[in-house]
N, C-alpha and C positions, 0 to 999 in steps of 0.2 A: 958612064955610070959612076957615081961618086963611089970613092973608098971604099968607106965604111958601108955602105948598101952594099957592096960586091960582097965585103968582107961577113956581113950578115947572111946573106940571104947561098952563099958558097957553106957558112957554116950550118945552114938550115938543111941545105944537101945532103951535108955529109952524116948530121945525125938522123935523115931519111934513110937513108944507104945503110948504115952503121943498124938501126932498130929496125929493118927489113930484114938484114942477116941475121939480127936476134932472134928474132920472132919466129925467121924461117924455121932455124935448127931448133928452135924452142919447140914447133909445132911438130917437126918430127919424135923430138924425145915425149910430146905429149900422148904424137899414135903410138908410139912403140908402149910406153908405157902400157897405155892402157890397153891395147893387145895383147902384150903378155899378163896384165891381172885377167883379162876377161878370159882367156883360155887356161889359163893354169891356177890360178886364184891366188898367188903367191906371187909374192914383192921379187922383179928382175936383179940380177947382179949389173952394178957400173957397167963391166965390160958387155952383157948381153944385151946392154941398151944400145950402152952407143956401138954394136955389131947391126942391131936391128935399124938404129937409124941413118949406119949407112945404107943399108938395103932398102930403105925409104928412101932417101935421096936419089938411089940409081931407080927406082921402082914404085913410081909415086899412087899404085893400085895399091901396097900394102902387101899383096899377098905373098910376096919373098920371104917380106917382115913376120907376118907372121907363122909360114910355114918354121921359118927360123926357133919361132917361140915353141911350138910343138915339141922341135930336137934337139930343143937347148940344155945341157947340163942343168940350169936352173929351173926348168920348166918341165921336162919330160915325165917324171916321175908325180907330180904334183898331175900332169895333164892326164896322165890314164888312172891314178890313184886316187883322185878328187875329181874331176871333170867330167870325165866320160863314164865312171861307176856310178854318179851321181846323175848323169843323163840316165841313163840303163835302168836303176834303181826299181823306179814306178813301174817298170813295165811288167815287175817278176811277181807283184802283190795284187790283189784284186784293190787296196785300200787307194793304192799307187804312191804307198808313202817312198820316200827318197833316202827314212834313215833305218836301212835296213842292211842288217852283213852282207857283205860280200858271200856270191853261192855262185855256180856254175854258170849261172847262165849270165849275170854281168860279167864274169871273168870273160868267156866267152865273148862279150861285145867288146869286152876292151883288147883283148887277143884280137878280134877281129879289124877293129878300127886301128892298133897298133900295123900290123902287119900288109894293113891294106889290101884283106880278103875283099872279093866283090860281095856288098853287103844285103845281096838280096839272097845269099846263102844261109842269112840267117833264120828263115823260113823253111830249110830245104837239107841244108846242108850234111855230110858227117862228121862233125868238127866239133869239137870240146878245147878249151885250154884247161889246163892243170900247172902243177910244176915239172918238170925236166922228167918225173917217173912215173908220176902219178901213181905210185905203188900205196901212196895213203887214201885214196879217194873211196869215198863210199857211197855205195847204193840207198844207205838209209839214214845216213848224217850228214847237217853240214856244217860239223866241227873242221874239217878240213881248211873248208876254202875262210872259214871263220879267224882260222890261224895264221892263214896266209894272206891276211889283208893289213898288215899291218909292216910284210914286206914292200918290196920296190916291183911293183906287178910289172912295170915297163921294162926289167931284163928278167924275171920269173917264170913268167907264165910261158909257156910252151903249145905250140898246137899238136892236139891228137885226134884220131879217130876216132867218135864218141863209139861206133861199136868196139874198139878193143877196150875205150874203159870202163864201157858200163854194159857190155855184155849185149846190147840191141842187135838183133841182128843187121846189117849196110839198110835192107830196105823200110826197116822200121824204124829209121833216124828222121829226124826234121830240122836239123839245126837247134836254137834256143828251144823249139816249143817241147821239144823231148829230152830236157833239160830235167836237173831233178826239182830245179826249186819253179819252174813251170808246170810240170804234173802236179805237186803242191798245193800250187795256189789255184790251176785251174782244172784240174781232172779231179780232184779231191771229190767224194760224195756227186749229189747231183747227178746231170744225165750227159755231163760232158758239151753241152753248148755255151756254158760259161766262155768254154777255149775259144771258139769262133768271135765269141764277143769279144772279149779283149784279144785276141790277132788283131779284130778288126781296126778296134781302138790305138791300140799301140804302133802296129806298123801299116795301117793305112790311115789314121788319123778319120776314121769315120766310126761315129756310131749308129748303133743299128735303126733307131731312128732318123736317122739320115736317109737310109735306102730304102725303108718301107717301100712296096713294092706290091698292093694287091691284084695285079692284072697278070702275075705268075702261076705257074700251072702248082697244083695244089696236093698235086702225087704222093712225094715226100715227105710229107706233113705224119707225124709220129701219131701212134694210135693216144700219147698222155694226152695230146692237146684237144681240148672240148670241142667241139663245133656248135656248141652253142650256150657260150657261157653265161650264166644267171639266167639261161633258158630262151635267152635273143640269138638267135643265129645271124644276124643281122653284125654283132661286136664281131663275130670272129670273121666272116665277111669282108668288113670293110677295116680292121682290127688287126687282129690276130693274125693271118693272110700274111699282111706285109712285109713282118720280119721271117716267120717261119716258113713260110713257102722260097724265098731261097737257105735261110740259117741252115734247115733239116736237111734240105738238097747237100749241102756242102759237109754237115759236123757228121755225116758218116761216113767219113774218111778216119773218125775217132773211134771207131765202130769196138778195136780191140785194142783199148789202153783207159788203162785206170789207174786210181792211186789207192796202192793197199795199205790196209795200216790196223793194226789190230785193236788198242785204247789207246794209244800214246801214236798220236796222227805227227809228232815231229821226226819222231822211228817208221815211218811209213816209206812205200819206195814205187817210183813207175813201175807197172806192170802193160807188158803187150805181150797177147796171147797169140798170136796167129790162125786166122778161120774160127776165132771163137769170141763170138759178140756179145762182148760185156753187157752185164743183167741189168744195169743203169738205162740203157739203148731200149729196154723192152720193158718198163717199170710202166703201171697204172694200163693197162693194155684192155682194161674194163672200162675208161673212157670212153675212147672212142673205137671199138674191136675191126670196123674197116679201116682206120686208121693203118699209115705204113709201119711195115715191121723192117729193123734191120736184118739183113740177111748176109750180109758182109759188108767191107769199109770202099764200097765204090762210093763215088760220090756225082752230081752233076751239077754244074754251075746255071742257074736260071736268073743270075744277075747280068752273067753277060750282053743278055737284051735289052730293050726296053729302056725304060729310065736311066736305068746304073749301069748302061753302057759307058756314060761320061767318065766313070773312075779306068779308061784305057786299060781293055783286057787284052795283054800285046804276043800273052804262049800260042805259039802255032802248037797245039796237043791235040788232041782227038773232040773229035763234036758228032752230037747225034743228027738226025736230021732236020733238026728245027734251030741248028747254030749254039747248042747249048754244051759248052764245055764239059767233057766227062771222062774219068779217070779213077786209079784205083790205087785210096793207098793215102796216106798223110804225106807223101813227100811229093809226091804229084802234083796235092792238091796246095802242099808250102809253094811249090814252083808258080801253079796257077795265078795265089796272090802277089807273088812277090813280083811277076812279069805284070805289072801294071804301071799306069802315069800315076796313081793313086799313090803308090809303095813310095816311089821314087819323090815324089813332093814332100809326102811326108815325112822323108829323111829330111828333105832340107828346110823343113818347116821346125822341126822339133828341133833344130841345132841353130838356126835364126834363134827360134825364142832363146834358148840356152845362152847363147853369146849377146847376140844383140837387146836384147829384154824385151821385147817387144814382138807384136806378131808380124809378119811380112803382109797380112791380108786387109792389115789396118791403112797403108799408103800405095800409093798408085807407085809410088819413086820404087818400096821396097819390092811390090810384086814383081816391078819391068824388071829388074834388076834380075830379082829369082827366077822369072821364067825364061830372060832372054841370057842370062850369063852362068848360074850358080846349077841350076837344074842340068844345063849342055856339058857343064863343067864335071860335072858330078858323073855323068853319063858318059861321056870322053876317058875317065879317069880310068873307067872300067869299075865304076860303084865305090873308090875306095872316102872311106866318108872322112880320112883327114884332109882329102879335096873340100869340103865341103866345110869344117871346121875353118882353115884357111880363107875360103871366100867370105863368109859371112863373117868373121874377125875384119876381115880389111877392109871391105865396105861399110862396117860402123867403126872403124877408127876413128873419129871424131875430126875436127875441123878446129 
C-alpha cells in the first residue's frame, strides 16, 4: 500500500476510535443527565454526573444510575419535595389540580415512597407522616403541614400511627383515604360515593364508566336513586344499574364517616361514628322507599364477577355464595382494592407518564417493557414505588 494511503486511511481509524470514545461518554453524560432532570427537576452537580455516568458504564439498563439520582445529595430533597408531592397532588382535590399545599395525605405518599412502605398500604394502612412530634398537627387545620412544605421533607417527615395522631380508632384507619385533606375533598357534603369514585380513579386508574356493569345484582342500590328516571325505567335499567349496582355494593364500607364542618368547611374535620350511619347514607329515602337502606359499613364486591373480573381481584377474604367478595369496615374494603392487577398497573402507569411523558399504552415497546419488567419489578420489590420511579427513569433515558 502506498505511504500516504496507509498514512490517510490509519488517520481515518484513529479519528473513528477517538469520536466513538466521544460519543460513548457523551451519551452516558446525556442519560445521566437527563435522568436526574426527569426525576428530581433540578440541574445535577459535575460530581453526581460523572458518579451516575460511571454507573452507566458498569450498568448499561440505567437503573443504578438512576436509583443514584433518587439518593443523591443533589436530588433527594428536590425528589420528594417537587417530584413525588407533585405526583400525589391531584389525587387529594376532586379538581385534581397539582398546585395545591402540601396536607397529610401527600406528606403521607412522599413518607411512603421515601421509605419504601409496600404501597398498597396506602388504601389500608395506619400510617400518617408528620414531623418528629407531630404535637402541632391538627384535626381541623392545614396550617401545619402548610408550614412544613417549605422544609427538606426528605429528612422531616417521620412515620406515625394515624390513630395516635388523629384520634381514629386502629380499625377505622385506611391509609391516605382517612386522611384529613381526603375526607375534605371527598366526604365533604353529598352521600359519600364521591370517595369510591376518585379511589377508583386515582389508585386504580379506572373510571366508573369504564366498569359499567348492568348484569349485576341490583340489591345494594340506595333507596335516593330513581328507578325510573324522567319516568323510563328503561334509563335506569340499562343506565343507572351499571355504576351503582357495584359503586352502592362497595361505598358502604363509608357508612360511618363524614366531614363536619359548621360555616367555615376549611375548619371542618373527619368524623367516624362507629354503629352510627351517617344521615348522608339515608337522604331522599322518598325516592325510591324499597330502595337499600344502610344499616351498617359492611360492604360486597359485585365487581369481582363478570366483566370487571379483568381488573385481577387477587385478596383471599371472605365471599358469599355466588363468589362475591364481602367485608366490613373501610379498611377491609382499602385492602380489597389495593390487592388487585388494576392497583398495581396503575402505580406504574401514573409514574411512566410522570417521568417518561408519555403513556406506556400508546407503544407496544412501552407496554412489553411494563408488563414484562417494571410491573415484576415493582411486585419483587415488595410494592416499594422508588422501584418503580428507577425503572421507568432508565428505560426512557434517551439514546
Amino acid at each position: 500500500m502506498h505511504q500516504k494511503s496507509y498514512r490517510f486511511l490509519l488517520s481515518i481509524g484513529l479519528i473513528f476510535i477517538f469520536s466513538q470514545t466521544v460519543l460513548g461518554g457523551d451519551l452516558e453524560r446525556r442519560q445521566a443527565k437527563r435522568m436526574h432532570d426527569r426525576l428530581t427537576g433540578v440541574p445535577a452537580t459535575n460530581s453526581d454526573i460523572n458518579a451516575m455516568e460511571t454507573l452507566l458504564l458498569g450498568d448499561a439498563s440505567g437503573k443504578s444510575a438512576a436509583s443514584y439520582a433518587i439518593s443523591s445529595a443533589s436530588g433527594a430533597a428536590s425528589f420528594y419535595n417537587v417530584t413525588i408531592k407533585n405526583f400525589a397532588a391531584p389525587w387529594t382535590n376532586e379538581e385534581q389540580d397539582v398546585f395545591v399545599p402540601l396536607n397529610d395525605y401527600t406528606a403521607t405518599v412522599i413518607g411512603m415512597v421515601r421509605d419504601g412502605i409496600d404501597f398498597r398500604e396506602i388504601l389500608y394502612g395506619d400510617i400518617i407522616y408528620t414531623d418528629s412530634t407531630a404535637s402541632n398537627y391538627s384535626n381541623t387545620s392545614n396550617a401545619y403541614y402548610e408550614a412544613m412544605e417549605s422544609q427538606d421533607l426528605s429528612a422531616v417527615l417521620q412515620q406515625q400511627t394515624q390513630s395516635s395522631v388523629t384520634g381514629l380508632p386502629v380499625s377505622g384507619t385506611a391509609g391516605a383515604i382517612t386522611t384529613r385533606a381526603a375526607a375534605r375533598a371527598f366526604f365533604v357534603d353529598g352521600t359519600n360515593r364521591t370517595m369510591i369514585q376518585f379511589t377508583m380513579r386515582n389508585h386504580l386508574c379506572i373510571d366508573l364508566e369504564q366498569i359499567k356493569d348492568v348484569s349485576r345484582a341490583t340489591d345494594k342500590v340506595r333507596q335516593d336513586v330513581s328507578r325510573s328516571p324522567g319516568g323510563d325505567s328503561r334509563i335506569y335499567q340499562n343506565n343507572c344499574v351499571g355504576c351503582h349496582a357495584g359503586m352502592d355494593g362497595l361505598d358502604s364500607a363509608y357508612a360511618y364517616y363524614n366531614f363536619e364542618y359548621s360555616t367555615d368547611v376549611e375548619s371542618g374535620q373527619l368524623s367516624y361514628t362507629p354503629g352510627v350511619v351517617q344521615a348522608k347514607h339515608l337522604i331522599n329515602s322518598s325516592v325510591f322507599p324499597s330502595g337499600h337502606i344502610n344499616t351498617d359499613d359492611s360492604w360486597i364486591n359485585y365487581w369481582r364477577n363478570g366483566p370487571n373480573a379483568y381488573l385481577g381481584w387477587n385478596h383471599a377474604g371472605e365471599f358469599d355464595s355466588k363468589g362475591n367478595a364481602t367485608g366490613t369496615g373501610l379498611k377491609s374494603m382499602g385492602v380489597e382494592l389495593a390487592h388487585t392487577d388494576a392497583f398495581v398497573q396503575c402505580q406504574v402507569d401514573k409514574v411512566f407518564k410522570a417521568v417518561c411523558l408519555r403513556d406506556p399504552n400508546n407503544y407496544a415497546t412501552d407496554r412489553t417493557e411494563r408488563d414484562s419488567n417494571m410491573i415484576p419489578d415493582f411486585i419483587s420489590s415488595g410494592y416499594d414505588m422508588k422501584q418503580v420511579f428507577s425503572d421507568t427513569a432508565a428505560w426512557c433515558k434517551g439514546s
